[in-house]
N, C-alpha and C positions, 0 to 999 in steps of 0.2 A: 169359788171360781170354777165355770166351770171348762170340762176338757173335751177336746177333738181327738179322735182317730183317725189320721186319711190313708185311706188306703191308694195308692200311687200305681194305678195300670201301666204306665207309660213307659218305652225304653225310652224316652227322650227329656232329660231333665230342663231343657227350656225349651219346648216344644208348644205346640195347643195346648195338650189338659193343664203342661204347667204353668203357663199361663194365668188360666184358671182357677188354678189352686192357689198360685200368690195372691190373686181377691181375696179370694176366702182367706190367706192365712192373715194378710193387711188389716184384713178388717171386724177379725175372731178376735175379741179381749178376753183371751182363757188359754188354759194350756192346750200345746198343741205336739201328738205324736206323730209320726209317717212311716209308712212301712212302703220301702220301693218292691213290686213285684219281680221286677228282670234283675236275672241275675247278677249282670253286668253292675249293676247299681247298688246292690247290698246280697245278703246271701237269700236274699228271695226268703221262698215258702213252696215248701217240696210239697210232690202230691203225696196222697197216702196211696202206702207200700202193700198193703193187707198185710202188717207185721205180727197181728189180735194183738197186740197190747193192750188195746181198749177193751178186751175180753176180760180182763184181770182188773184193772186200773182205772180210776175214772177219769176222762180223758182223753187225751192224745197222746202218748209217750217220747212224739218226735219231738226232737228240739230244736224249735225254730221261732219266726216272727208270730207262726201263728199260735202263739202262746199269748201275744199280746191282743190278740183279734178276742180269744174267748176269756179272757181275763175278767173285761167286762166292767175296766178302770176309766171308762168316758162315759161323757154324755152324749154325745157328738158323734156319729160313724157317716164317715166322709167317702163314698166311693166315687175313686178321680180316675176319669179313663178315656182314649181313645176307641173308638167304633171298628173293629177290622172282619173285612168282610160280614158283617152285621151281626155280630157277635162280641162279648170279650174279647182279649187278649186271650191266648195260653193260659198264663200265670196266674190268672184270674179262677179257671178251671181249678187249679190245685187245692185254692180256698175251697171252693164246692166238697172237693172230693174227701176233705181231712173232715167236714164235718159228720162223716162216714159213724165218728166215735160214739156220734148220740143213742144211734142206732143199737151199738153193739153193748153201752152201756146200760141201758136201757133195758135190753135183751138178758143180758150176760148179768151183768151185775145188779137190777132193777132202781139202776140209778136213769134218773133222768136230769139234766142242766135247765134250771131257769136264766132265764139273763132277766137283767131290769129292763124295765123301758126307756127308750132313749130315741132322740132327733137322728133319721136319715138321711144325708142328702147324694145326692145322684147328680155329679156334673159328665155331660158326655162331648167327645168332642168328636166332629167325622167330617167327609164331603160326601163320598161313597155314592155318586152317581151309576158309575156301572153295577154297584152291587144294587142299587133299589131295583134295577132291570133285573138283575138275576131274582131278587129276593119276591118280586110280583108285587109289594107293598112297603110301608118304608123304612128305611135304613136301621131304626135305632128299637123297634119292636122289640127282636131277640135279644139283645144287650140288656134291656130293661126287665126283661122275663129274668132274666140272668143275675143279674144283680137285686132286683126284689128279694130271689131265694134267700141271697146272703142277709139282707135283711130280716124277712122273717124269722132265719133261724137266729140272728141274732139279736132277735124282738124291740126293730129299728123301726120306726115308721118314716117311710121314705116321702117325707110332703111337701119336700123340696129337692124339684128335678130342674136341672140347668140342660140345656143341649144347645150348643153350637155346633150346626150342622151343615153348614155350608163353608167347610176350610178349606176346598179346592178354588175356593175364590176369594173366600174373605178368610183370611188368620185370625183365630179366635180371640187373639190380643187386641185388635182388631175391631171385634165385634161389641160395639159400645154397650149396646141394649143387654146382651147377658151378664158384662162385666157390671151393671149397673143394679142386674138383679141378684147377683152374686154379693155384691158389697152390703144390698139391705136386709138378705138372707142371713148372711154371718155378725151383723149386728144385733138381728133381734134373734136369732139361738144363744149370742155372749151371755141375755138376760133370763 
C-alpha cells in the first residue's frame, strides 16, 4: 500500500486548499499522513534556530513534525497550500529553512542524506488579482519556485501540479475542472 504526506499550508481547515485536499484524500487508496503548518492547528514546524546541532548529529535535533518530512516514510509528498501575496505561507518558509542540516551535515560531519524517489504533487489555491499587478506576471510563479525546492531536496518529482486560481470568484470547492483532475491524480499515484 502505498502512502501520502500532505503537507497542509493553510490556516484554514475548510477553506480552498482544504477543499482540495479532501479530493485528493477521497480518492488516495493508501495511507495518508498530514502535517498542519499554522500553529493554531497543530504545533506546526519551527524554523531553524542556528542551534549547530546538525554540526555534531546527522540531522535536525529539533523536535518536531519536520522529523516526519525527512523520515522519508511515503511515496506520495503532497504540498497543499494557499497563494499569499505570490508567495507561500510563513510556515512554509520554516520547512526551507530546517533543511539548513544538509548543509552543515555534509560539511561538519561528511554525511550527506539521500531520500528515495517519490510522486510530487503541488495543489495551489489563490485569486490574487491585485498581487499579479504588483508581481508584473502571474500570481503562482514564486509559490512554485518555492515549493519545487522542497521537492528536490526531498527527491520528489512534482508532475502533478493543480492550481485553482481564480477563488476571488469561484471557490475552489467550486471549481469542477481541478476537483476532476485531482480525483484522477490521486487514483493513478494509489497504483
Amino acid at each position: 500500500m502505498k502512502k501520502a504526506l500532505i503537507i497542509f499550508c493553510s490556516p484554514h481547515r475548510q477553506g480552498n486548499t482544504a477543499s482540495l485536499v479532501e479530493v485528493f484524500k477521497k480518492h488516495f487508496d493508501g495511507g495518508i499522513t498530514q502535517i498542519d503548518l499554522f500553529p493554531h492547528l497543530s504545533k506546526g514546524i519551527s524554523p531553524c534556530i542556528d542551534c549547530k546541532g546538525c554540526k555534531n548529529k546527522v540531522g535536525c535535533v529539533l523536535s518536531d513534525d519536520f522529523a516526519k518530512i525527512i523520515s522519508d516514510d511515503y511515496d506520495v509528498l503532497v504540498i497543499a497550500s494557499p497563494i499569499y501575496m505570490s508567495n507561500m505561507p510563513p510556515p512554509f518558509w520554516n520547512i526551507i529553512s530546517r533543511f539548513n542540516f544538509t548543509f552543515s551535515n555534509r560539511i561538519y560531519l561528511k554525511q550527506s542524506k539521500t531520500f528515495k524517489e517519490k510522486e510530487g504533487v503541488l495543489i495551489l489555491t489563490g485569486g490574487g488579482s491585485e498581487c499579479k499587478k504588483l508581481m508584473g506576471k502571474t500570481n503562482e510563479d514564486e509559490a512554485i519556485k518555492q515549493a519545487n525546492y522542497v521537492f528536490a531536496k526531498l527527491n520528489a518529482r512534482p508532475n502533478h501540479i493543480y492550481l485553482s486560481l481564480q477563488t476571488d470568484t469561484i471557490p475552489a470547492s467550486q471549481d469542477e475542472e481541478i476537483k476532476e483532475k485531482i480525483k484522477e491524480g490521486a487514483i493513478e499515484l494509489s497504483h
